[in-house]
SEVO-370715 format. One record per residue: y, z, x of N, C-alpha, C in turn. Coordinates in pm, whole numbers. Atoms other than C-alpha are relative to their C-alpha. Layout:
N
REC      n_Y      n_Z      n_X     ca_Y     ca_Z     ca_X      c_Y      c_Z      c_X
REC        Y        Z        X        Y        Z        X        Y        Z        X
...
END
This chain:
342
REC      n_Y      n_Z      n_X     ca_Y     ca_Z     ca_X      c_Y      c_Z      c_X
REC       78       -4      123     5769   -13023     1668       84      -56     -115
REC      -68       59      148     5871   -13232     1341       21      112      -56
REC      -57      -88      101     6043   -13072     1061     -147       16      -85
REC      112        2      126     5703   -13171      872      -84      135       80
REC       44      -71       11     5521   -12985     1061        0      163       45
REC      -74     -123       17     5730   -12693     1146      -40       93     -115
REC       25      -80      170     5697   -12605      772     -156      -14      -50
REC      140      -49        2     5322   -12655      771       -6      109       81
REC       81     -138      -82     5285   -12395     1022       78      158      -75
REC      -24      -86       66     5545   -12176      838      -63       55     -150
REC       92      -13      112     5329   -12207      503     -111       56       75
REC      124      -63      -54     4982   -12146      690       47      161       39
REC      -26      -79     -101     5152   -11814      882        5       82     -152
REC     -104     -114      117     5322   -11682      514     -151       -2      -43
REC      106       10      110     4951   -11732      348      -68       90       64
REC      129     -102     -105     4749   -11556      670      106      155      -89
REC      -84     -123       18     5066   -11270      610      -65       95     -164
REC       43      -68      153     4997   -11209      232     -105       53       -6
REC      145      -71       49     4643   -11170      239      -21       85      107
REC        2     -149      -58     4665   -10930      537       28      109      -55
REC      -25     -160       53     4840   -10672      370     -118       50      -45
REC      145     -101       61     4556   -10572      110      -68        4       90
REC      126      -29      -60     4330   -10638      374       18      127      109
REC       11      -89     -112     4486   -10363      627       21      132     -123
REC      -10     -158      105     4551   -10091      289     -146      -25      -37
REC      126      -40       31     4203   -10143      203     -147       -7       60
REC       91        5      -61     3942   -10261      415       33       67      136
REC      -62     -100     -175     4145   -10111      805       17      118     -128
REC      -51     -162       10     4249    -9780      612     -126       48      -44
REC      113      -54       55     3898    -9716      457      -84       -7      106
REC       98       -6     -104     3720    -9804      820       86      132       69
REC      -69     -120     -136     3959    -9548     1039       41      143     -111
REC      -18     -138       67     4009    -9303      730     -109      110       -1
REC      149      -68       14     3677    -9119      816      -24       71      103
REC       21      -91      -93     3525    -8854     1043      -62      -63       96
REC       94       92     -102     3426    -8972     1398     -135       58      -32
REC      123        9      -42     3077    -9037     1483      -23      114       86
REC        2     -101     -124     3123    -8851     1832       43       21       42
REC     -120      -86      -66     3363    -8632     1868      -80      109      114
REC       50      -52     -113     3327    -8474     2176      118      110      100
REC      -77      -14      -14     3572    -8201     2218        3      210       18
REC       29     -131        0     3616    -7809     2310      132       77      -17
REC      -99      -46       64     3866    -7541     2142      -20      143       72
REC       25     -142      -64     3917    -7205     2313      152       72      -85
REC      -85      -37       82     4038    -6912     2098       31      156      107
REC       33     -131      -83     4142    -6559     2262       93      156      -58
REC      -54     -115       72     4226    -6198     2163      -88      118       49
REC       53     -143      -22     4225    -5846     2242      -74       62      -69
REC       99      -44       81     3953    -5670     2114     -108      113       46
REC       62      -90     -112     3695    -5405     2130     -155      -46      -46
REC      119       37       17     3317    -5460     2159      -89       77       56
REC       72      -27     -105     2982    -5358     2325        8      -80       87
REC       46       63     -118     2968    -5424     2658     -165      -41       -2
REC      158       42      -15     2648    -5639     2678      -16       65      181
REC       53      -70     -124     2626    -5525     3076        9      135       -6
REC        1     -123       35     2668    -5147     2998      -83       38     -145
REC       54       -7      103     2517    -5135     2627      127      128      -38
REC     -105      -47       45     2843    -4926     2581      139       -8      -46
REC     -104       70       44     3171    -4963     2453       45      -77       59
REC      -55       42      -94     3409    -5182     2592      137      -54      -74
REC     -135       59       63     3782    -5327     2520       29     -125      172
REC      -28       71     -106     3945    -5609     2695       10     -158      -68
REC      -24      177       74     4046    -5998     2644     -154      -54      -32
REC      111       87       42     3776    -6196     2448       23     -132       10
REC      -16      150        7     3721    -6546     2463      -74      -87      -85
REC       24       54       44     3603    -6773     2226      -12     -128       42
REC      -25      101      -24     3492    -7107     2343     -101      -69     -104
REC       54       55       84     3380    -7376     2091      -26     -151       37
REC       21      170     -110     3204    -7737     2208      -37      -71     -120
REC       51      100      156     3160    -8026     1893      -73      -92       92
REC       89      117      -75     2930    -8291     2005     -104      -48     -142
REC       77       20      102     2852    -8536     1763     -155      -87       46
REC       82       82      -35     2560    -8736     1730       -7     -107      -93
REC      -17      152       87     2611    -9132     1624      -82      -15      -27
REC      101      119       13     2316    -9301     1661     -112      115     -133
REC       48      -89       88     2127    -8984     1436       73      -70     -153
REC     -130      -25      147     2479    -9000     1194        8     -123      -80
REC        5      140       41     2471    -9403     1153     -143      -14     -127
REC       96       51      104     2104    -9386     1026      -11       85      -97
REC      -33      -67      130     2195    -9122      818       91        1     -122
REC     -202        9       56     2559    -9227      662       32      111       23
REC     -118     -140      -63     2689    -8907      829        1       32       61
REC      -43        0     -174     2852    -8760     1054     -112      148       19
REC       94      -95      -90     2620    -8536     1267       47       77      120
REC      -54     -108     -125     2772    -8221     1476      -62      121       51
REC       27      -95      -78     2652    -7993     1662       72       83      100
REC      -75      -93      -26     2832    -7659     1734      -12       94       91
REC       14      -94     -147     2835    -7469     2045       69      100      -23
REC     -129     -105      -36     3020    -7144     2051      -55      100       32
REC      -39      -80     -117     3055    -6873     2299       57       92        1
REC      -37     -171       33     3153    -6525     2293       78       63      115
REC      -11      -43     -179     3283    -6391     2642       86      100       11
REC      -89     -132      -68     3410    -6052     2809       58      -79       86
REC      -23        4     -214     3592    -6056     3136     -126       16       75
REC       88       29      -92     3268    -5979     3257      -94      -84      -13
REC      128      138       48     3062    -6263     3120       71     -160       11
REC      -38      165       19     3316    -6538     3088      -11     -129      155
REC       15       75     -138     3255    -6616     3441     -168      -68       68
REC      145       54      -43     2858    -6648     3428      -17     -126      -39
REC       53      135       51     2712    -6980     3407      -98      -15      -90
REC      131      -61       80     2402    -6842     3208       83       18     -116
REC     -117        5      118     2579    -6911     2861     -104      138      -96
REC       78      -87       45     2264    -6672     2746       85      146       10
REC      -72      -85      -17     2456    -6422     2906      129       78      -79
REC     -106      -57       88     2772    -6356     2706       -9       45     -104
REC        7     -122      128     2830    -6146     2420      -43      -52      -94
REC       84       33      109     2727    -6372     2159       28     -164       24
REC       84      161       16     2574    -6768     2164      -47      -24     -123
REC       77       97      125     2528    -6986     1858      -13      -97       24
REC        4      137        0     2424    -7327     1818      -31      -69     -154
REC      -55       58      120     2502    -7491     1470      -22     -159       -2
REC       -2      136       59     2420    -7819     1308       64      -31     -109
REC      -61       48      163     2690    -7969     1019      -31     -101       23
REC       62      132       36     2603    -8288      875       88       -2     -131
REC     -128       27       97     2888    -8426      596       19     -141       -2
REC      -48      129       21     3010    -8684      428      117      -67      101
REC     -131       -4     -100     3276    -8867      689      137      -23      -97
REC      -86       30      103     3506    -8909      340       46       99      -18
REC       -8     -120      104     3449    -8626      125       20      125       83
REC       35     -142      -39     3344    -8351      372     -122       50       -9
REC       36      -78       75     3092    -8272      158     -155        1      119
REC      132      -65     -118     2747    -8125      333     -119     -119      -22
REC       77       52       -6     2471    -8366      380      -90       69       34
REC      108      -20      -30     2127    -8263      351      -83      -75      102
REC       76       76      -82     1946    -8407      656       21       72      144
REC        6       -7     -134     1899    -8388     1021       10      126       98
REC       31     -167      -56     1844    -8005     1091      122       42      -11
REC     -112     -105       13     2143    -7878      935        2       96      -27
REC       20     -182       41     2207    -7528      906      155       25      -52
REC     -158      -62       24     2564    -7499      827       72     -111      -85
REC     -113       71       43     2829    -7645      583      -75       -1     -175
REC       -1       24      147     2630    -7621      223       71      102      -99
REC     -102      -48      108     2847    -7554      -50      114       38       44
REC     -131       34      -77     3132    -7583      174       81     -162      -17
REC      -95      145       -5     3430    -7864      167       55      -28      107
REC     -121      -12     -151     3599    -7766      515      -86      145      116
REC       87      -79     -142     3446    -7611      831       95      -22      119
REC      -81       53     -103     3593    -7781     1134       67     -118      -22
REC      -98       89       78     3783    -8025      961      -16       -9     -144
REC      -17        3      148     3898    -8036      598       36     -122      -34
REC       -2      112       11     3900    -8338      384      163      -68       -6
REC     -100      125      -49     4197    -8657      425       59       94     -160
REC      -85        0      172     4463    -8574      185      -40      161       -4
REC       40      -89       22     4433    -8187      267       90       79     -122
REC      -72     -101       49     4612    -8010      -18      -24       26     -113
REC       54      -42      100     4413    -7889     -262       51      200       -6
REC      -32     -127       67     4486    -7538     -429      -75      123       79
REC       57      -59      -41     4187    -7409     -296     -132      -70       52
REC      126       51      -69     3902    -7486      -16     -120      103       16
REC      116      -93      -85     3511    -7363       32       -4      -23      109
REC      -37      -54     -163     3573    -7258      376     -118       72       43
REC       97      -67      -59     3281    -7210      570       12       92      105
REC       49      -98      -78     3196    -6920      759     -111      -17      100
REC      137      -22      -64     2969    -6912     1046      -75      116       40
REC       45     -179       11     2907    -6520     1108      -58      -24     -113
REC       75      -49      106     2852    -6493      753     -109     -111      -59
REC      112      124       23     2648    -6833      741       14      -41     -191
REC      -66       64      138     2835    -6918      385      132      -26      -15
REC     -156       10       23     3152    -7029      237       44       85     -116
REC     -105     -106       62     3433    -6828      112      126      -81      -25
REC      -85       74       15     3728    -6937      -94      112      -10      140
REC     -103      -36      -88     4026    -7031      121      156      -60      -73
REC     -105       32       79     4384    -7015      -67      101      -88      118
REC     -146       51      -53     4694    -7247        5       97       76       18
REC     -114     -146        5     4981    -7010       87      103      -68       95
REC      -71       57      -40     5239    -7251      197       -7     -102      113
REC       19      108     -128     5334    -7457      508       48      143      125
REC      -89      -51     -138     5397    -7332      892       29     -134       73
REC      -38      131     -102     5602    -7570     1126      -22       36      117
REC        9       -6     -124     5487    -7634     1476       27      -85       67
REC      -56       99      -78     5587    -7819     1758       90     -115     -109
REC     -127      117       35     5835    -7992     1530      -70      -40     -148
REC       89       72       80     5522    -8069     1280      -35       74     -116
REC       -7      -76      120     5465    -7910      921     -228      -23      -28
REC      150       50       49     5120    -7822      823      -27      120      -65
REC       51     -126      109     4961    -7652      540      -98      129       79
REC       50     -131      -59     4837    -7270      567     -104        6     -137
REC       98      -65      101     4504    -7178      422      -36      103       67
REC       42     -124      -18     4401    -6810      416     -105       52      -68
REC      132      -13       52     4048    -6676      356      -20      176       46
REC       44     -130      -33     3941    -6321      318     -119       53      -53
REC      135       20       14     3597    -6214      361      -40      156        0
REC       47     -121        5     3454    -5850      248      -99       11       65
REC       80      -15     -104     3214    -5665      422     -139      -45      -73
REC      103       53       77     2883    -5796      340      -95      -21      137
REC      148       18      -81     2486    -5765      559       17     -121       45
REC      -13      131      -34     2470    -6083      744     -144       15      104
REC      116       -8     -106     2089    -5964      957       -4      138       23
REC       43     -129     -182     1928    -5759     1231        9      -43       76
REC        8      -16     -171     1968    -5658     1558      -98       95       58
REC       96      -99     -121     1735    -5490     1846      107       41       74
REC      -91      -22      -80     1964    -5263     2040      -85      124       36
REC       12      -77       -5     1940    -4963     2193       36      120      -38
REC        6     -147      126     1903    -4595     1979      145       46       49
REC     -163     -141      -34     2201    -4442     2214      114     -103      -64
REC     -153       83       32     2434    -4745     2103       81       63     -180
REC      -37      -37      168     2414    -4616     1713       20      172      -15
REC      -41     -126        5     2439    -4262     1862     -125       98      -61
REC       87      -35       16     2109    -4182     1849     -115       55      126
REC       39      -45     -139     1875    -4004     2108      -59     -134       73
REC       61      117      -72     1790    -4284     2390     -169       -3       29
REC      147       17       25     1413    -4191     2399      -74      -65      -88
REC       16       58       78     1378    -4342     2093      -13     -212       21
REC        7      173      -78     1405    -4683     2318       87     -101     -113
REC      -49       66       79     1496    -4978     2053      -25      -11     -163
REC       41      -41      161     1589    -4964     1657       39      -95       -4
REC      -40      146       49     1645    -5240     1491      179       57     -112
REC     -117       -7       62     1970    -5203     1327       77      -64     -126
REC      -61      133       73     2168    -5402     1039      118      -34       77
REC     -145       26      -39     2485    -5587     1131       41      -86     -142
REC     -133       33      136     2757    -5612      869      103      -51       75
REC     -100      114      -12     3030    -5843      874      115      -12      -64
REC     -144       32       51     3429    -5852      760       71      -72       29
REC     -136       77     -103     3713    -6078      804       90       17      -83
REC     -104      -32      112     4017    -5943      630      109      -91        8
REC      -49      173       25     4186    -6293      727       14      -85       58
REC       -6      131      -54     4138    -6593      854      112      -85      -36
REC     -120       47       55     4458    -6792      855      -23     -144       90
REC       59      104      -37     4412    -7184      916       75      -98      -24
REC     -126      118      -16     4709    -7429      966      -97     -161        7
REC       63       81       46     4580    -7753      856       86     -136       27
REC     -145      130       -3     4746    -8130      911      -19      -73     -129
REC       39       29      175     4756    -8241      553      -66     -155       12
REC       49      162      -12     4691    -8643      628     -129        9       40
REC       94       61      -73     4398    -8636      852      -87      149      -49
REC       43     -126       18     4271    -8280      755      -44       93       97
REC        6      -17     -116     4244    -8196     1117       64      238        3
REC      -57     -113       16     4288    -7769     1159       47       22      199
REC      -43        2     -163     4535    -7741     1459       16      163       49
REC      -42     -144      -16     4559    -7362     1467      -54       64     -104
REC       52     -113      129     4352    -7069     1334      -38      162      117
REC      -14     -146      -91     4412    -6682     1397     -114       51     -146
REC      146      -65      102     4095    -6476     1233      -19      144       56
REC       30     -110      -25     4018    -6131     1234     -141       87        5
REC      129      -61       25     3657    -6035     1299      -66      140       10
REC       92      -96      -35     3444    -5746     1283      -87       32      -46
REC      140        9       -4     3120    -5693     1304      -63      176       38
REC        8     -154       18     2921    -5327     1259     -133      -46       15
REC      122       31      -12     2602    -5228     1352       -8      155      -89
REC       45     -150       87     2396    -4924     1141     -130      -34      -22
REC      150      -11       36     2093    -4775     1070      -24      -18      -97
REC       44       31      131     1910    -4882      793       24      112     -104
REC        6      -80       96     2055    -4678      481       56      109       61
REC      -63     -102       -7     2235    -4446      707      144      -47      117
REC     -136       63      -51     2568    -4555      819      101      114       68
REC      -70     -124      -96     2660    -4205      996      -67      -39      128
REC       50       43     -133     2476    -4387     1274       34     -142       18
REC     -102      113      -18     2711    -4682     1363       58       10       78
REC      -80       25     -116     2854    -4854     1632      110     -160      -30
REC      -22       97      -12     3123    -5107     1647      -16      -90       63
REC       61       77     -128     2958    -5421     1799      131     -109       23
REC     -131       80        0     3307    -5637     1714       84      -16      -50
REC     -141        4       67     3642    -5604     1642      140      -66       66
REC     -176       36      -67     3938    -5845     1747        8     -131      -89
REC      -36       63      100     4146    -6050     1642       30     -112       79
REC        2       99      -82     4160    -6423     1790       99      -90      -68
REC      -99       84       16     4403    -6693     1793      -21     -136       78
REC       51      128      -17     4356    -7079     1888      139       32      132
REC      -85       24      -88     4503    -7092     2231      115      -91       70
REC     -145       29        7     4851    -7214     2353      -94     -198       58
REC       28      116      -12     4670    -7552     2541      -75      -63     -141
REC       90       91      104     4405    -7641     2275      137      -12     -158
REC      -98        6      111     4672    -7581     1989      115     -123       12
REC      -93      120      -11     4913    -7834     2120      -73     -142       38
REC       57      151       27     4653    -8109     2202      -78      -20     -145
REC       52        3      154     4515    -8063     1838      135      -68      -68
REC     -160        5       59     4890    -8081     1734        3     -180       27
REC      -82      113      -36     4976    -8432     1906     -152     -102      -63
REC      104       90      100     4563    -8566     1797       35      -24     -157
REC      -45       57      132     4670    -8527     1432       65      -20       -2
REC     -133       86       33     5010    -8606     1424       -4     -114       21
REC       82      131      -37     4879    -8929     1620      -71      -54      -94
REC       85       14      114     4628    -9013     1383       79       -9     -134
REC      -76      -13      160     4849    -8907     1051      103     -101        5
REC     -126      123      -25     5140    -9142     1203      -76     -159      -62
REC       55      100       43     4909    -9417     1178      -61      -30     -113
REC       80       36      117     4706    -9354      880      115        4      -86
REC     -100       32       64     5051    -9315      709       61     -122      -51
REC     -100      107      -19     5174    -9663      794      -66      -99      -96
REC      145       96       87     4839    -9844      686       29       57     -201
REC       -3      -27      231     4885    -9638      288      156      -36      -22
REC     -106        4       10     5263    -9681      346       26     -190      -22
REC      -56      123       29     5476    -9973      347      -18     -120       98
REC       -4      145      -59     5347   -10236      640      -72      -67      -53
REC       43      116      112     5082   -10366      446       78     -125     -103
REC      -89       45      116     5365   -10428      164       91      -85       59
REC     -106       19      -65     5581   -10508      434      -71     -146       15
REC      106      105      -24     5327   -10781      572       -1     -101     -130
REC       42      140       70     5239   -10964      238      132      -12      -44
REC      -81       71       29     5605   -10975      149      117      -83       78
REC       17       51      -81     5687   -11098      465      -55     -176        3
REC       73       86       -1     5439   -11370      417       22      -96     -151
REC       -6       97      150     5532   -11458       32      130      -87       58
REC     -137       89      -73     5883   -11537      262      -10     -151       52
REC        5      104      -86     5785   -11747      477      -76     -159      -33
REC       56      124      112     5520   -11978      229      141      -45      -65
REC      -59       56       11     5802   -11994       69       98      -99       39
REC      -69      139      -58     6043   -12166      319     -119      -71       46
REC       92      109       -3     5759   -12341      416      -47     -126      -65
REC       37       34      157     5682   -12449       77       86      -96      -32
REC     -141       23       24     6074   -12546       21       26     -138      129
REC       18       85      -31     6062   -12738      344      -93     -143      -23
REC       85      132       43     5795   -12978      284       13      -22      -93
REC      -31       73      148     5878   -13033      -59      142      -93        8
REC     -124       71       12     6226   -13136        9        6     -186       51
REC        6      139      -26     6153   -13493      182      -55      -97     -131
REC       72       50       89     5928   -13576     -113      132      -17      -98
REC     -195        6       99     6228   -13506     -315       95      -99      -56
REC      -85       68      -27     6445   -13698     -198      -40     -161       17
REC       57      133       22     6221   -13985     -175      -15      -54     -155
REC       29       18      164     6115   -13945     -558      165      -83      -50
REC      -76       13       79     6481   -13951     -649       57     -157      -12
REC      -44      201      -43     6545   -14372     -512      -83      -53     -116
REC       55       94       73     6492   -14643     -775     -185      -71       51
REC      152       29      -66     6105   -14761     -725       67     -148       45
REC      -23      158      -54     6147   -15108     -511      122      -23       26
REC     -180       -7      -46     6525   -15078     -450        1       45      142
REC      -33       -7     -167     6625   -15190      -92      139      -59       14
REC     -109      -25      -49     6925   -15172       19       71     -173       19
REC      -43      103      -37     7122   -15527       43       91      -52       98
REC     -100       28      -90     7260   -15677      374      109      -53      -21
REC     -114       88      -21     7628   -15719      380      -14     -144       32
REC        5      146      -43     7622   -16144      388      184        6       86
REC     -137       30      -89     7860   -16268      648      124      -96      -53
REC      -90      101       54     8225   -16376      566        2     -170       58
REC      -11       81      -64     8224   -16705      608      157     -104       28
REC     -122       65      -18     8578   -16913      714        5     -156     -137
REC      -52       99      142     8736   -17096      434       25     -125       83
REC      -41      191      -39     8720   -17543      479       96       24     -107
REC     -113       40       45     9061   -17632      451      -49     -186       34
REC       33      113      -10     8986   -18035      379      153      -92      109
REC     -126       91     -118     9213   -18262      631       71     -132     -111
REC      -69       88      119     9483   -18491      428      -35     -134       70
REC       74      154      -25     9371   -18851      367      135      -85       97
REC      -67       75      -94     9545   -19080      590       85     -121      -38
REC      -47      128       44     9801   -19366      495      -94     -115      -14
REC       53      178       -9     9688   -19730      387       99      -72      108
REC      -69       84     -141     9760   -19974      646       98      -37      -40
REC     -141       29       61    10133   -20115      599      117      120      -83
REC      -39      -97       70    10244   -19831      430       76       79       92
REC      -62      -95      -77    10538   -19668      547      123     -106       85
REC      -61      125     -127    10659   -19962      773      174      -41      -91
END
């Protein structure tokens, strides 16, 4: 390859370079800075606790399980501008966590959020039931470190503040702690049976209230991506007779914790994710267009220099061939006149 066009291709390369940068800090970091479409992903939480046995209608103690399923929906979320989830979660004894009949276990919800994929913020549309007047549910917004988040609740089917209260480090990784504490407060009815509230069983089924506490939810957060890799919560849940609360049963009390597998693949998804969205607001962009102002420039520097050097020659001035020496005529001496000499 010529020198000429060596340094054309180094100019073209430095010009693509420059205008990449802005284009990967603002158009790439504003496409991948956002909530998937369809996440498709399940979190299991677990803790000792005591409850009714749904197969006995009597007390019971013993490991609980919490299992939680996200499943978004794109093609809904696209024609809506948002993201569209739908929340599965699962309740389970030892003696339920093994049925396949998800009806079966101690308690079944199914949840619709709908949110901005930026902000967070709750979108009205597409049969949502959960996330208004909330900022953070199952993920909190990019750039988590605000003072204080509305932290939705799903028991209590509202949000409750949730304070900053430092960092915890895990697997090696630092992530903010938000803590939320939720007084007791009506949240429905239930149909149970009279003996559960300690009432004569002839009486067949009362309807009951169920009240609701959480004296704290604690919620490790990855500050970049807003991703929550770990949350220990304390629930309990009360049942009573209408207006007489000397007839009460505890229907749930334990305390749960995001389990040792799901906690460490949460851990390595955001740190993954935050590595990258880091790099894009960080310095390769910067790195990239000044990179590229480099290389225009030798580029630039090359091809200019021949011109240069041409400019600097007299206009029409060519060079003059050495003429060849030529051998000096020595003339030959004239010759005597005849007689001469004799």
């Amino acid at each position: 390859m010529s020198k000429r066009a060596s340094a054309a291709v180094l100019l073209a390369s430095g010009a693509l370079l420059v205008a990449a940068g802005p284009v990967l800090h603002d158009a790439v970091l504003s496409a991948v800075r956002v909530a998937p479409w369809d996440p498709d992903s399940t979190t299991v939480s677990t803790g000792q606790g005591r409850f009714i046995d749904p197969t006995t209608g009597g007390p019971g103690t013993g490991l609980v399980t919490v299992t939680e399923t996200i499943k978004g929906d794109p093609v809904v979320g696209r024609k809506h501008h948002a993201a569209v989830w739908t929340i599965t979660t699962r309740v389970d004894t030892p003696k339920t966590i093994d049925l396949a009949d998800a009806r079966q276990a101690l308690q079944l919800s199914v949840h619709r959020w709908t949110f901005d994929r930026v902000s967070n913020r709750y979108v009205p549309c597409c049969g949502a039931d959960t996330g208004q007047g909330a900022d953070a549910f199952r993920k909190f917004p990019f750039h988590a470190d605000a003072l204080v988040y509305q932290l939705w609740d799903p028991t209590a089917g509202r949000a409750f503040p949730a304070q900053l209260d430092g960092t915890r480090v895990l697997e090696g990784h630092t992530f903010n702690v938000y803590t939320q504490e939720i007084k007791k407060l009506r949240v429905g009815t239930v149909a149970v049976p009279a003996s559960v509230l300690g009432l004569p069983s002839d009486q067949g089924t009362v309807e009951a209230e169920e009240w609701y506490e959480n004296p704290q939810t604690l919620t490790l957060v990855d500050q970049e991506t807003g991703t929550p890799v770990s949350q220990t919560t304390h629930e309990i849940v009360t049942l009573q007779m209408p207006g007489d609360p000397t007839h009460s049963a505890t229907a749930l009390d334990v305390t749960l914790r995001t389990d040792q597998d799901t906690e460490e693949r949460l851990i390595k998804q955001a740190t993954g994710q935050a590595a990258g969205l880091a790099l894009l607001e960080g310095p390769v962009p910067w790195l990239l267009t000044a990179l590229g102002v480099v290389l225009a420039g030798v580029g630039g520097l090359r091809l200019r220099g021949p011109r240069a050097r041409r400019a600097q020659a007299p206009a029409g001035a060519q060079p003059d061939p050495v003429a060849p020496q030529q051998p000096a005529v020595v003339p030959s001496p004239a010759a005597p006149p005849a007689g001469e000499g004799s």
